[in-house]
ROLO-236058 format. One record per atom (N, C-alpha, C): residue number from 1; y negated, z negated, x; atom name; residue in three letters. Coordinates in pm, whole numbers, plus 50000, padded with zeros to 5 digits. Each point is the difference from the previous one (the first is absolute). Layout:
N
<r NUM <Y Z X> 'CA' 'ALA'>
...
This chain:
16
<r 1 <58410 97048 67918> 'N' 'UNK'>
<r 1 <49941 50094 49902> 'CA' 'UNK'>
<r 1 <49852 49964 49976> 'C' 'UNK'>
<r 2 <49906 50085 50052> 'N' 'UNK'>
<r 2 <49823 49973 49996> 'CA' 'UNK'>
<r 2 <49992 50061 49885> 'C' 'UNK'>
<r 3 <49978 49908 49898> 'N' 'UNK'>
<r 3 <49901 50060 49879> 'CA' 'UNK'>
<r 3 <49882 50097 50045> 'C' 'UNK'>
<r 4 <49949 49940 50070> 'N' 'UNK'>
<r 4 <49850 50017 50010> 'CA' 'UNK'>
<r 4 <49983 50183 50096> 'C' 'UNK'>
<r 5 <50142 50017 50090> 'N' 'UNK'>
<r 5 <50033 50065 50075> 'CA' 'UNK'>
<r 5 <50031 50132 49910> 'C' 'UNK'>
<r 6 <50091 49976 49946> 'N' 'UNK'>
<r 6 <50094 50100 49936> 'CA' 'UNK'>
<r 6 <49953 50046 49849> 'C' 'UNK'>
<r 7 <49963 50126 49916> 'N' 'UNK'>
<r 7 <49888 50021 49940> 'CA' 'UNK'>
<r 7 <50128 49941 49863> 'C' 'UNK'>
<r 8 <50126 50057 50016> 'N' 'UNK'>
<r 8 <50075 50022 49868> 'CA' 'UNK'>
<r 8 <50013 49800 49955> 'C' 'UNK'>
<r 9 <50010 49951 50138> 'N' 'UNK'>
<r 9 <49992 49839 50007> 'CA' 'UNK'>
<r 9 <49945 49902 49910> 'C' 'UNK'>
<r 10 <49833 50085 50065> 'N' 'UNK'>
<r 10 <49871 49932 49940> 'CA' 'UNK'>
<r 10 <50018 49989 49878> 'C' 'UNK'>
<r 11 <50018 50068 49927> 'N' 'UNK'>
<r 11 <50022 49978 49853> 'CA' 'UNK'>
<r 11 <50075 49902 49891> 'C' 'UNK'>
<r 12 <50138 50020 50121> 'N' 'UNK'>
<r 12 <50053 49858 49979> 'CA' 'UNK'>
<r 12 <49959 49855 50042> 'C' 'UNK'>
<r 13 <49991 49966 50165> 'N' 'UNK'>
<r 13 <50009 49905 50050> 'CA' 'UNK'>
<r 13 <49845 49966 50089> 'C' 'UNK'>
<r 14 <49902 50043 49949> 'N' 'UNK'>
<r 14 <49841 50005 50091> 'CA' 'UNK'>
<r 14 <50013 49910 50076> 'C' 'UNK'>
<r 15 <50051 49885 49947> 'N' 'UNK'>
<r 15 <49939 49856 50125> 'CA' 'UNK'>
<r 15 <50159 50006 50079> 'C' 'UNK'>
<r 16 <50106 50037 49989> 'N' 'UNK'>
<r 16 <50075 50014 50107> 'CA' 'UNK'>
<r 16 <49995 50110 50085> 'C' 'UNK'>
């Protein structure tokens, strides 16, 4: 799971 990749992610997990 790319934080950095995935927009709904980023929000949660940026540095994973």
């Amino acid at each position: 799971m790319s934080g950095i990749g995935e927009v709904g992610t980023t929000l949660i997990v940026p540095v994973l």
